[in-house]
C-alpha positions in Angstrom: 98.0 97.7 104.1 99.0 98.8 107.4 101.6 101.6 107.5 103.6 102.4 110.7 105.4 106.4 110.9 108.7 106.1 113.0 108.5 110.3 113.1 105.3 112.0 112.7 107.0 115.4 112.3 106.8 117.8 108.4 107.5 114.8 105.9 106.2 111.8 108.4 102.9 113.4 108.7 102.6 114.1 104.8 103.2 110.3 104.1 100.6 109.1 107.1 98.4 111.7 105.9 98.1 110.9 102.4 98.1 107.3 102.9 95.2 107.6 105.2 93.5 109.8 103.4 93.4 106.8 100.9 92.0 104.4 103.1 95.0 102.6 104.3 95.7 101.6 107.8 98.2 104.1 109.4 99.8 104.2 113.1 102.3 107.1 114.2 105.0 105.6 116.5 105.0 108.2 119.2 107.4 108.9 122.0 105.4 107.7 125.3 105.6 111.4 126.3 104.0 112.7 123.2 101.2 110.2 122.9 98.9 112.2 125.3 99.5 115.4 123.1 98.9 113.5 120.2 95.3 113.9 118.4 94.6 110.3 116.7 94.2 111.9 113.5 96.3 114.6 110.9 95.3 117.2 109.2 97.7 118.4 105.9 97.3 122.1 104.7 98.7 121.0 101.7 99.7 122.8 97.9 97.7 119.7 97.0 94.7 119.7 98.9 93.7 120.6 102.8 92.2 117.6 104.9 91.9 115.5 108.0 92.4 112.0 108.2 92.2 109.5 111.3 95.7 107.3 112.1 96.1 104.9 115.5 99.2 105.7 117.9 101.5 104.0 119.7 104.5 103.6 121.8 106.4 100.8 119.8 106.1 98.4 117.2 103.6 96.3 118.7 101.9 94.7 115.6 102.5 93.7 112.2 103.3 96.1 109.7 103.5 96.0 106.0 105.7 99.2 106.0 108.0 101.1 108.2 108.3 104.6 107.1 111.3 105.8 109.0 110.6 109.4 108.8 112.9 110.7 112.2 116.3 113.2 111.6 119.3 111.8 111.6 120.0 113.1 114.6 117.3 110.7 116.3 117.0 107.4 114.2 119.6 106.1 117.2 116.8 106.7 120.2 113.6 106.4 118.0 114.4 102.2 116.7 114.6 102.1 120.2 110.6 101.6 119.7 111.2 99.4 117.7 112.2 96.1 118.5 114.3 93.8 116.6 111.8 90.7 116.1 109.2 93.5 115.2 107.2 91.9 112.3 107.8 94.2 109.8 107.8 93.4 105.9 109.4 96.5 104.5 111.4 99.6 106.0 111.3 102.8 104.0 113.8 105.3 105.5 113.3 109.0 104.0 116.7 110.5 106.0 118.6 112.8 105.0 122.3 111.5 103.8 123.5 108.6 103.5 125.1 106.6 106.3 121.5 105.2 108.5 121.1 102.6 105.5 124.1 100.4 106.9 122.7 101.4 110.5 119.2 100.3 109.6 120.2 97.0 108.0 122.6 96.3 110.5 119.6 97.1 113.1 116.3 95.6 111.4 117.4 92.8 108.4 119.7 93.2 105.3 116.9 92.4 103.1 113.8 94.7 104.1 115.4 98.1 104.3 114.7 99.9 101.2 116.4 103.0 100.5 114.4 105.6 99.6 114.2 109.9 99.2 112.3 112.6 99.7 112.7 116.4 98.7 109.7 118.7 99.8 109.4 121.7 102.1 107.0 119.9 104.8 106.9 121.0 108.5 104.8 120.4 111.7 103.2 123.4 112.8 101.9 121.1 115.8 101.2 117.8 117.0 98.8 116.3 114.0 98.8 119.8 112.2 101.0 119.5 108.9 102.0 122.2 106.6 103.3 121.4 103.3 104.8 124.2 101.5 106.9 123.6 98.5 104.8 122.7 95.3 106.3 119.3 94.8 106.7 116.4 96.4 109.2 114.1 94.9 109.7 110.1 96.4 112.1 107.9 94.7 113.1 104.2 96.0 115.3 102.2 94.9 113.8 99.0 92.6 114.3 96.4 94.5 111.4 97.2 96.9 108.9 98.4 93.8 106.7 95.2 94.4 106.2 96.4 98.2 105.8 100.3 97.8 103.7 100.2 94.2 100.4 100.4 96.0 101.6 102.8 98.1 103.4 104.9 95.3 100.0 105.2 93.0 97.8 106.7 95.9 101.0 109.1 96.5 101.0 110.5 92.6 97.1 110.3 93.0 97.4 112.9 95.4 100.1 114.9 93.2 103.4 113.1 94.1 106.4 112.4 91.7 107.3 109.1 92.1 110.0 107.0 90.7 111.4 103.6 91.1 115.9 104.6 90.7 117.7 100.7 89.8 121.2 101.9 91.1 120.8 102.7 95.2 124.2 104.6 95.5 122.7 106.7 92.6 119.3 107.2 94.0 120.7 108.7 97.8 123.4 110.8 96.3 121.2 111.7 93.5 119.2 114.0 96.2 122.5 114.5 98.4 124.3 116.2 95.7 121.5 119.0 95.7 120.7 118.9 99.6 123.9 119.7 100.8 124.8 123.0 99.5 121.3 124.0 99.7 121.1 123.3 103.2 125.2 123.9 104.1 124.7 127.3 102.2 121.1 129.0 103.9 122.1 127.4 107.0 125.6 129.3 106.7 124.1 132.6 105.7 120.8 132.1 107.7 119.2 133.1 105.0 116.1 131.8 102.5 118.0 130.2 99.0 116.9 133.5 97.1 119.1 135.7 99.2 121.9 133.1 98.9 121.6 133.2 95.4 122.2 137.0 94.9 125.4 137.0 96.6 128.2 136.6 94.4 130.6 135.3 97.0 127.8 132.4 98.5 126.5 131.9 95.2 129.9 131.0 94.1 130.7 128.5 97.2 126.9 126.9 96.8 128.2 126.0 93.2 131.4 125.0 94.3 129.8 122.7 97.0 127.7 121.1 94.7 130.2 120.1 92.2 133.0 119.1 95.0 129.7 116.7 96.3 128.9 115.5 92.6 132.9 114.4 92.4 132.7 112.6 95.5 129.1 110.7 94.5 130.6 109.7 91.2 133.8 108.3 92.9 131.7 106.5 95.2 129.8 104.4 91.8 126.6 107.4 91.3 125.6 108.1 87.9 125.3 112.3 88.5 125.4 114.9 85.4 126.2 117.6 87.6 124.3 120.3 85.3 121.1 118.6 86.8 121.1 119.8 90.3 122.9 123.4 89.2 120.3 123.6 86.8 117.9 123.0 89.5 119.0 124.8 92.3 117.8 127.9 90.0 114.3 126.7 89.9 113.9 126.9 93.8 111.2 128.8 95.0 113.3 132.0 96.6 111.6 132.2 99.7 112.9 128.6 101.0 114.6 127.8 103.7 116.3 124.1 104.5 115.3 122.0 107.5 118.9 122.7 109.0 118.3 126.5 108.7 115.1 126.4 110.7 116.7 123.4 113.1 119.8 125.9 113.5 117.3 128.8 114.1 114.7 127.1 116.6 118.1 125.2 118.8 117.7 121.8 117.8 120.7 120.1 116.7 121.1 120.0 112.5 122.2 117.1 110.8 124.9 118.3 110.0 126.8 115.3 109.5 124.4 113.2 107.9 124.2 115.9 105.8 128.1 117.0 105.0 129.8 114.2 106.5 129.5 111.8 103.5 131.0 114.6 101.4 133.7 115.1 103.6 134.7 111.6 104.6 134.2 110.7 100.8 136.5 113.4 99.6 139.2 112.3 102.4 138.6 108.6 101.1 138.9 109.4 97.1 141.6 111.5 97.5 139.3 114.9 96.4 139.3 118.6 97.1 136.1 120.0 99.1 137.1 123.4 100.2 134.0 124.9 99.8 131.6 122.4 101.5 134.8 122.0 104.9 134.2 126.4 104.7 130.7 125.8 104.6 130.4 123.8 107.7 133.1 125.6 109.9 130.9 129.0 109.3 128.1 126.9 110.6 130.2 125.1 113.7 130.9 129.0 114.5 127.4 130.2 114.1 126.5 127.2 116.7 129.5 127.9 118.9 127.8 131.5 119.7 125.4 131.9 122.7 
């Protein structure tokens, strides 16, 4: 199969790696300006494994592809499908955003019926252009059913290389399923510009990460998610304490966080269902006035 990357950053570079590692086809969709800097190949330092595996690069969608992986942030999914035109040949899209709202975007943009939702949760960055660094020990992809005749092939070389992968029937469950535990994480070390294990052994930011989580779990389940809350507070416990969110180290390095991808959807759905979300609206002002600073 032939993959394209929209986004060859931390978690696009895992996915083109691993699939080309496996023998599949894989091209990184490059900004024109970063296509010089670009080595046609990636290499993954991986808790899995460490190798180098040759990928193609270009400017835009130029030839068929069986797959999409829309890998960009939030902040640039607007600019990036601008390489990527609307008669683009393209069986399947795979966006792995954070949040919620680029599904609409992306349908609206590239066909109803060949977006398939889909999430990641890893610690993945790009230490530079084709160098990848995968950190966390897991890697977990879920998307939704609907595209499991597409993505199966795909999906069995990712748990060959030590992914856990699941097919999730209800969409709305399977992106708020991985919202409801982003957020606070992210909303919370972002706030205290901190790693999760130093959140964690503050009462007070403890307390509002908790809080967070169960005012986003309300909203999800409002909105038609299946969520047992316990699950993601059960799980925030298991984090390795050393880690730090994306938005923390976007917030740190001056690029713009997704910060509403990320907390909007709680926000706007607790303003929509009629729901408290005190902690998560104090969350994000402490962040708005860490960004306001010089």
């Amino acid at each position: 199969m032939h993959h394209g990357i929209l986004g060859a950053g931390g978690v696009g570079g895992l996915i083109g790696a691993v699939l080309a590692k496996a023998g599949e086809e894989v091209t990184l969709i490059l900004r024109p300006q970063a296509l010089a800097q670009h080595p046609k190949g990636l290499a993954l330092d991986s808790t899995f494994g460490k190798f180098a595996a040759p990928v193609s690069l270009a400017a835009r969608v130029d030839r068929p592809l069986d797959i999409l992986w829309v890998t960009v942030k939030a902040t640039q999914l607007e600019s990036a499908l601008d390489s990527v035109p609307a008669d683009a040949q393209i069986r399947a899209v795979v966006p792995l955003l954070n949040g919620i709202d680029h599904i609409q975007l992306l349908r609206r943009r590239l066909g109803e019926d060949r977006v398939i939702p889909a999430t990641i949760a890893v610690e993945s960055e790009r230490a530079a252009p084709g160098v990848i660094v995968h950190r966390s020990p897991w890697v977990r992809l879920n998307a939704a059913s609907s595209g499991k005749h597409l993505l199966e092939n795909s999906f069995e070389h990712f748990q060959h290389f030590g992914f856990d992968c699941n097919f999730i029937d209800n969409e709305t469950t399977l992106l708020w399923s991985k919202l409801v535990f982003l957020a606070p994480i992210a909303l919370s070390t972002t706030a205290a510009a901190a790693p999760i294990g130093d959140v964690m052994k503050d009462p007070a930011r403890k307390a509002r990460l908790e809080n967070c989580l169960r005012e986003a779990c309300a909203v999800a389940m409002a909105s038609g998610a299946v969520i047992d809350v316990n699950v993601p507070l059960g799980n925030v416990g298991k984090l390795p304490p050393q880690m730090r969110s994306s938005m923390q180290k976007d917030v740190e390095a001056g690029r713009a966080p997704e910060l509403d991808a990320i907390a909007g959807p709680i926000l706007r759905g607790a303003e929509q269902h009629g729901l408290p979300a005190p902690a998560t609206r104090a969350l994000v002002e402490e962040i708005q006035t860490r960004l306001a600073k010089p």
